[in-house]
LUMGUMI-573777 format. One record per residue: z, x, y of N, C-alpha, C in turn; residue in one letter. Coordinates in steps of 0.05 Angstrom, whole numbers, padded with zeros to 5 digits, always signed. Example, Ala and Ser with C-alpha at 12.3 -4.5 7.8 and 13.67 -1.06 7.14 Angstrom:
<recs>
+00156+00264-00114+00156+00246-00090+00156+00264-00066A+00142+00257-00045+00143+00273-00021+00157+00258+00001S
</recs>
This chain:
<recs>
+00235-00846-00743+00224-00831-00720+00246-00827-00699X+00260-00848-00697+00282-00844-00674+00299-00825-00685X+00316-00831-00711+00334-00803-00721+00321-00778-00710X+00302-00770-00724+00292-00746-00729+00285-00739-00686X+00277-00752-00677+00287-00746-00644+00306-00744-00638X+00330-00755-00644+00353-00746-00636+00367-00723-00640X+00369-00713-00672+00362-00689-00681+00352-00670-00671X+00332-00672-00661+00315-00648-00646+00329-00633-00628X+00329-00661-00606+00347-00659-00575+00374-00653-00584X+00389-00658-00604+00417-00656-00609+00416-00616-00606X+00401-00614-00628+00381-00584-00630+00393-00569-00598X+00371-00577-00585+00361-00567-00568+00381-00566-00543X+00391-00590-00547+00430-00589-00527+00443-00571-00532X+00455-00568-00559+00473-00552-00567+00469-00524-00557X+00440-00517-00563+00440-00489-00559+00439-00478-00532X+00431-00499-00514+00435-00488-00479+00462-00495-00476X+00478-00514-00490+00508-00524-00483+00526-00494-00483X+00519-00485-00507+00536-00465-00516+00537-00445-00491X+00514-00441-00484+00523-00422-00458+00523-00433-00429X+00530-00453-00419+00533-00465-00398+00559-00453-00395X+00575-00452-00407+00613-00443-00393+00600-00415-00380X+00588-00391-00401+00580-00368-00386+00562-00367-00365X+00542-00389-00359+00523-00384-00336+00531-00397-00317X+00564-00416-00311+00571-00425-00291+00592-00407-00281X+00610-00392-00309+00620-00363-00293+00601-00339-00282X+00582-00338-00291+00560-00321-00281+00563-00322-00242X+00557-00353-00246+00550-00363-00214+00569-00358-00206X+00602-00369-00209+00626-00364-00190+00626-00334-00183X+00619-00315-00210+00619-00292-00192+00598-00278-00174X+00582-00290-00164+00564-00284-00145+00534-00271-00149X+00530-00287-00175+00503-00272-00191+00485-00289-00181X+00452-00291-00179+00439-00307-00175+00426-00318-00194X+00416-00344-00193+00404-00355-00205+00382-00347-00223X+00365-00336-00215+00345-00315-00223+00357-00295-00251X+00376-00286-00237+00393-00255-00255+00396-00276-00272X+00420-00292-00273+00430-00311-00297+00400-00324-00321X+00378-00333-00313+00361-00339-00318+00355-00320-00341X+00347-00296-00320+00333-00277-00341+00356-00270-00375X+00379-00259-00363+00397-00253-00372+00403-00272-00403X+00400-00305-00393+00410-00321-00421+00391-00339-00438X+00367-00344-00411+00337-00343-00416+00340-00379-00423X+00359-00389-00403+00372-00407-00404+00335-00424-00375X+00329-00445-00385+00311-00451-00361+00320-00458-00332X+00308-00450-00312+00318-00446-00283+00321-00487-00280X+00310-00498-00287+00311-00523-00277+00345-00534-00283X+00337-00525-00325+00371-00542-00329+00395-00521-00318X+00394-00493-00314+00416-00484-00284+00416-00501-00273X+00397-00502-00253+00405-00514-00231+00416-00550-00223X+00408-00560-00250+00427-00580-00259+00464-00583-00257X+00462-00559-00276+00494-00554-00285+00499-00546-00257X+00493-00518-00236+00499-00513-00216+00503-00536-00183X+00494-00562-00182+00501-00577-00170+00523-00587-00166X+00542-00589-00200+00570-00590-00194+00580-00569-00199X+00576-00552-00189+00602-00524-00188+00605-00518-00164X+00632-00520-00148+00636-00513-00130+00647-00493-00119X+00643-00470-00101+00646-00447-00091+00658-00449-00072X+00690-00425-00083+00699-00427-00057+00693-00407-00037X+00695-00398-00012+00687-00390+00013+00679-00360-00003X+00698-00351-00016+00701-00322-00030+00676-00310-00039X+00676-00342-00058+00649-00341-00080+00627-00342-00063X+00623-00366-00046+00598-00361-00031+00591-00342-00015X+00600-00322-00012+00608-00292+00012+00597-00280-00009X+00603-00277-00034+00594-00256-00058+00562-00264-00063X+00569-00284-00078+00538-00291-00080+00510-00282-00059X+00519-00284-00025+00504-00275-00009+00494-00244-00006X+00527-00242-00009+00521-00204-00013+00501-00188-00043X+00518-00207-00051+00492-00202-00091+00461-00203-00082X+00459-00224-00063+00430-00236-00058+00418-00208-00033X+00428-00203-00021+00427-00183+00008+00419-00158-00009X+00441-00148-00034+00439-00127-00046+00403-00129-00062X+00412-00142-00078+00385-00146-00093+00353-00149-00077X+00364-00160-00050+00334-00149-00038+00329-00126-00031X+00352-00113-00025+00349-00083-00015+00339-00065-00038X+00355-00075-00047+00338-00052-00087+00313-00065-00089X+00305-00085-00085+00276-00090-00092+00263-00075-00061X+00270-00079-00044+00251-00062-00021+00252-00035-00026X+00276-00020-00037+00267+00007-00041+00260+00016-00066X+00261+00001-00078+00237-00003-00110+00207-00003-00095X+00211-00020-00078+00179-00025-00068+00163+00000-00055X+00183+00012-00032+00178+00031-00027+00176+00055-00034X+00192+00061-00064+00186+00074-00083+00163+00085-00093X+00157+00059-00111+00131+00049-00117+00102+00049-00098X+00108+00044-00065+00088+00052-00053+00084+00081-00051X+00105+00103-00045+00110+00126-00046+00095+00141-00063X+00097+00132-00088+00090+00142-00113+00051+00140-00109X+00044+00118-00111+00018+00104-00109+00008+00119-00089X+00018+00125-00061-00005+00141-00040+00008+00177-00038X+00023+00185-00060+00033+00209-00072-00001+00218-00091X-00006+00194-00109-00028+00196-00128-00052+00191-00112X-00052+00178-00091-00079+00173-00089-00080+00204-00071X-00064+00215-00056-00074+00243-00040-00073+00266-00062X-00061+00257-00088-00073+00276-00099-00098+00275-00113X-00111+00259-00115-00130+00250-00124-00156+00256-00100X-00146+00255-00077-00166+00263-00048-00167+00302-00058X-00144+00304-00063-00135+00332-00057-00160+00353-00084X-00164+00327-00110-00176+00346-00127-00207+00345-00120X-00208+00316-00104-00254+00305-00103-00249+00333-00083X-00230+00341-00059-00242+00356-00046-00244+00383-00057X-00225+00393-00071-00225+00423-00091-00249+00432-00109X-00256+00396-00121-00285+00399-00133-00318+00400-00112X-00308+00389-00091-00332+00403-00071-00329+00427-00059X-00309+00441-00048-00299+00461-00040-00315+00488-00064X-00304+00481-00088-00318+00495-00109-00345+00497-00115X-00365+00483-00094-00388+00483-00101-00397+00499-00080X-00386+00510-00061-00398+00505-00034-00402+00553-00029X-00417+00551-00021-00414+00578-00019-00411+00600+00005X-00389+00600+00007-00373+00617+00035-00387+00630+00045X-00405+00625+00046-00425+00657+00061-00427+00650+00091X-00440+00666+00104-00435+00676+00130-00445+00641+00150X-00480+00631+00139-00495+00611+00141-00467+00584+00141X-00454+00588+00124-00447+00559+00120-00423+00563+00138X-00406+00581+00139-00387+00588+00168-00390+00581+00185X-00422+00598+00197-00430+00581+00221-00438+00549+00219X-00442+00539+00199-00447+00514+00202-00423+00498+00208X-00402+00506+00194-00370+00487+00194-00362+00499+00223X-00369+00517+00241-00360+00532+00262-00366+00514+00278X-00399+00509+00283-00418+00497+00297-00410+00471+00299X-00401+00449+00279-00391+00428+00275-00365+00419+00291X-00351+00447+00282-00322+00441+00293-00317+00450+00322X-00339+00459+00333-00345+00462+00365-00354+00445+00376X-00373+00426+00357-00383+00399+00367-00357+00372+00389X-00343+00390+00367-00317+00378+00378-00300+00377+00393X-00292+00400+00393-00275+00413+00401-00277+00436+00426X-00303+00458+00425-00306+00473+00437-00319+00464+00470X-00318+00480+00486-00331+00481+00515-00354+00478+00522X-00370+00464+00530-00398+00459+00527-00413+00466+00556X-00397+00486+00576-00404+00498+00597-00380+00523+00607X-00387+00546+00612-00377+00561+00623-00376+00583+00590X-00350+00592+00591-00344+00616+00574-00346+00598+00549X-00348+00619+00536-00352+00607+00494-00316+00601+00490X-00301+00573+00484-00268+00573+00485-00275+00554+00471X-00260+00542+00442-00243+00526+00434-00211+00518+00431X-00195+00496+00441-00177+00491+00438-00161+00470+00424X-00141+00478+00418-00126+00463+00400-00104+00465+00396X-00089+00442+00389-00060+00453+00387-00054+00450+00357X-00066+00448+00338-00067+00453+00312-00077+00486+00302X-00048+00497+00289-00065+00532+00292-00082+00537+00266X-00083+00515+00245-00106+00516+00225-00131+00523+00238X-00146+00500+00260-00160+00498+00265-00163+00528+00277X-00150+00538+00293-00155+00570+00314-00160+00592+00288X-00139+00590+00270-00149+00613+00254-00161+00609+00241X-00182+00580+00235-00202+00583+00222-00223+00598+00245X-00228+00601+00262-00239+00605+00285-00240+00633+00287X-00220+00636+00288-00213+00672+00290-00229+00683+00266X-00222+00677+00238-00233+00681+00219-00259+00688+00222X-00284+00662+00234-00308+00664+00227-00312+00684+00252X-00300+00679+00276-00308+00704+00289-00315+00729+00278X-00293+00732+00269-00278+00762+00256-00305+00764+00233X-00323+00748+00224-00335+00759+00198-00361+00760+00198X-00362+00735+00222-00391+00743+00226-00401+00753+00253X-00377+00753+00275-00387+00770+00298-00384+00794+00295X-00361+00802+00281-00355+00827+00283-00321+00821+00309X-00312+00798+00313-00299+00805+00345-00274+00786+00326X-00256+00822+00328-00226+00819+00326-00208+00799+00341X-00172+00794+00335-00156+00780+00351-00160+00795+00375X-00154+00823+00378-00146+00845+00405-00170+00834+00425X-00193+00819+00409-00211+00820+00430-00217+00786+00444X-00203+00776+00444-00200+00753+00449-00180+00745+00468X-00180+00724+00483-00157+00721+00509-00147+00693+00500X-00123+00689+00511-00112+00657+00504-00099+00646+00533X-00110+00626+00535-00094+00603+00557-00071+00583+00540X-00049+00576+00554-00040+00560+00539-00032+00528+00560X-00036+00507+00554-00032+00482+00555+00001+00465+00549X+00017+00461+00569+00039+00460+00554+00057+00438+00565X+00077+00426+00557+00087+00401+00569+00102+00408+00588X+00115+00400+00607+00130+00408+00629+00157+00414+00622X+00163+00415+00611+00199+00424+00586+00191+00452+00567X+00171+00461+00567+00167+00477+00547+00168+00496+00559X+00169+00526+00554+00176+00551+00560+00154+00565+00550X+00148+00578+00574+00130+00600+00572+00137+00623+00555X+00152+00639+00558+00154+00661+00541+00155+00650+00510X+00164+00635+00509+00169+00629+00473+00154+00612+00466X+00126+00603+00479+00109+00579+00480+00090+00615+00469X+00082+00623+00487+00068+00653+00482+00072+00664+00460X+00100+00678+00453+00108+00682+00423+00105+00672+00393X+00114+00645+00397+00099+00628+00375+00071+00627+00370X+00050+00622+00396+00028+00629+00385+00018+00648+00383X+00018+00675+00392+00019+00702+00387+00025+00709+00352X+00054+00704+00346+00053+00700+00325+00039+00689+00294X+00034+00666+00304+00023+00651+00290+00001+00660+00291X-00028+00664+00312-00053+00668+00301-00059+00706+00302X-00037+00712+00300-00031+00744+00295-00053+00759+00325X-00049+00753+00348-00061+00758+00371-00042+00773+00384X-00047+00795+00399-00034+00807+00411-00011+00796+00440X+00004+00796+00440+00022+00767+00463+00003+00785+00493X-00003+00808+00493-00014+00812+00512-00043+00793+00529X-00057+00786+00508-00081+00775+00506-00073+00745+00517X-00052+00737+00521-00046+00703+00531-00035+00706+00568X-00060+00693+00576-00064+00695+00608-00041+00665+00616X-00055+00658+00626-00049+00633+00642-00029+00611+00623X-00013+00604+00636+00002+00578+00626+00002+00562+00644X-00002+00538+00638-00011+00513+00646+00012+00488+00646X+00029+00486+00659+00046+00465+00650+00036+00429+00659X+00042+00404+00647+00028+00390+00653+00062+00377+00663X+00054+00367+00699+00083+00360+00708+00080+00332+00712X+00065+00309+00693+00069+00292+00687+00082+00278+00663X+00085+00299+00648+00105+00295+00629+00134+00304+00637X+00144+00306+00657+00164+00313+00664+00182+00287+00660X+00209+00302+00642+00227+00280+00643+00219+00259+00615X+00202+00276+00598+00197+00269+00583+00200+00285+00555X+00214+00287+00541+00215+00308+00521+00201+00316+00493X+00188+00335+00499+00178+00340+00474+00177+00333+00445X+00163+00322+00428+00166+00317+00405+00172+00343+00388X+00193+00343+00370+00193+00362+00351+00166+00368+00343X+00166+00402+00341+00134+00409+00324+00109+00404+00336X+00118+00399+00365+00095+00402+00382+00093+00430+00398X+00081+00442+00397+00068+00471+00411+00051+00471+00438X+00044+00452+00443+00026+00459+00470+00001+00463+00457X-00023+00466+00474-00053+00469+00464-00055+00509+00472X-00069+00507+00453-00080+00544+00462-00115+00542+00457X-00117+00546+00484-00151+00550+00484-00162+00582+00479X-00174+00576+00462-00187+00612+00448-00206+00620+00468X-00215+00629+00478-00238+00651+00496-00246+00681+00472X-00271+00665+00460-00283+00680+00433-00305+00693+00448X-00310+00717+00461-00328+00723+00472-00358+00713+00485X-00376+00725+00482-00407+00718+00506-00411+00704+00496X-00426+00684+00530-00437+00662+00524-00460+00655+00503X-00469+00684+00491-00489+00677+00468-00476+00664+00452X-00453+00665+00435-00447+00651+00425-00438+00621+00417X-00433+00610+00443-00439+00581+00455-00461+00570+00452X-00479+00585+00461-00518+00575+00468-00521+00567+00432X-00505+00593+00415-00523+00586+00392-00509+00568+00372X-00491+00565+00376-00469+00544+00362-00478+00512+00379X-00487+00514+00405-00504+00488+00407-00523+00478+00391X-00536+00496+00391-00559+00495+00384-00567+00490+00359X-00541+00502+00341-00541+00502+00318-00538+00477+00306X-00507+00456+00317-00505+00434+00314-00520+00415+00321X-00531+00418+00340-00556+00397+00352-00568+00397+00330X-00595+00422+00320-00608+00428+00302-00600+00409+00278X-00581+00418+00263-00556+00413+00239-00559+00371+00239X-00555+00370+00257-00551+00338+00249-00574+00322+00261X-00594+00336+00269-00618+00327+00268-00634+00324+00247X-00634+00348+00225-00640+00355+00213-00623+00330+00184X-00598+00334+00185-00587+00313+00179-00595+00283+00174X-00596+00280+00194-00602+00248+00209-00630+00241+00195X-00653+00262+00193-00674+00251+00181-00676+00253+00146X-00655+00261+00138-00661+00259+00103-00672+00240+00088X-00650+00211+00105-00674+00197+00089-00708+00191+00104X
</recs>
């Protein structure tokens, strides 16, 4: 019984012996423990045996740090990679549930006003002239749009205020949105600068707010009315 144990372990020496010269040059040159591990598949415990007596000089221990510094940085932008990728898939995955509701839904005049009505809940004036604003121009030319299809009331017929930081420029604050929601630059009255942001500079890709003035107040009364109605109506399904 004792032979045949010694034998074993004799076994079992030899074959981690044989690569101890390479996994202690491994270490002098500044590899980590881990890397060497995987690499000779040598167990982390008996390393770190043999690694007690090897001594590093200043050089070696400077490398080794930098090996160690490096290797986190590739694993953080592995990581970030990897997160990249993962919320890459999950918005496209938002991008198709919504394509498949979008596809069900039927553009007609009724459901316009309902997404109109909604998005005035929000957004629009809830006294004086019929105006929504925004400084997002999705939102305006969806607006313009439903005007345009179900009032009958063109860009030419519409007026714009604009909202703007105290650094920003009128004429080319006007232009850009003119441009953009294809409105006549004539149609943009009043600019508004706000002189508490002064001394404060603009974020890239920020525009200022443009409030729409979409004609008569009928159309306010009934876009209240409608939303009110809408999530009342809502509210009791179940």
């Amino acid at each position: 019984m004792s032979r045949t144990y010694v034998c074993y372990n004799d076994r079992m020496k030899s074959k981690w012996y044989e690569s101890k010269e390479t996994a202690i040059t491994l270490r002098k040159h500044g590899i980590s423990m881990t890397a060497i591990e995987k690499k000779l598949g040598i167990p982390r415990s008996t390393l770190s045996g043999w690694f007690k007596s090897v001594e590093l000089t200043e050089q070696q221990r400077l490398r080794l740090m930098k090996n160690r510094r490096d290797g986190w940085a590739k694993a953080r932008m592995k990581a970030v990679e990897s997160h990249h990728t993962q919320k890459a898939l999950r918005l496209l995955s938002a991008k198709q549930e919504a394509q498949q509701v979008l596809d069900q839904i039927d553009l007609s005049g009724p459901t316009l006003d309902i997404a109109f009505a909604m998005l005035y809940l929000g957004e629009g004036a809830k006294k004086g002239s019929t105006s929504i604003a925004s400084s997002d121009p999705k939102i305006l030319l969806f607006v313009l749009a439903v005007l345009r299809r179900n009032y009958g009331i063109t860009p030419d017929m519409v007026r714009c205020e604009l909202h703007l930081r105290a650094d920003q420029g009128s004429a080319e604050s006007k232009k850009y949105w003119s441009d953009t929601l294809h409105i006549p630059i004539e149609k943009f009255g009043s600019v508004l600068h706000d002189q508490r942001t002064t001394g404060r500079p603009t974020y890239d890709g920020y525009k200022g707010v443009c409030v729409l003035y979409c004609g008569s107040i009928s159309i306010q009364r009934k876009l209240i009315s409608l939303y009110n109605l809408f999530c009342e109506k809502v509210s009791q399904l179940d």
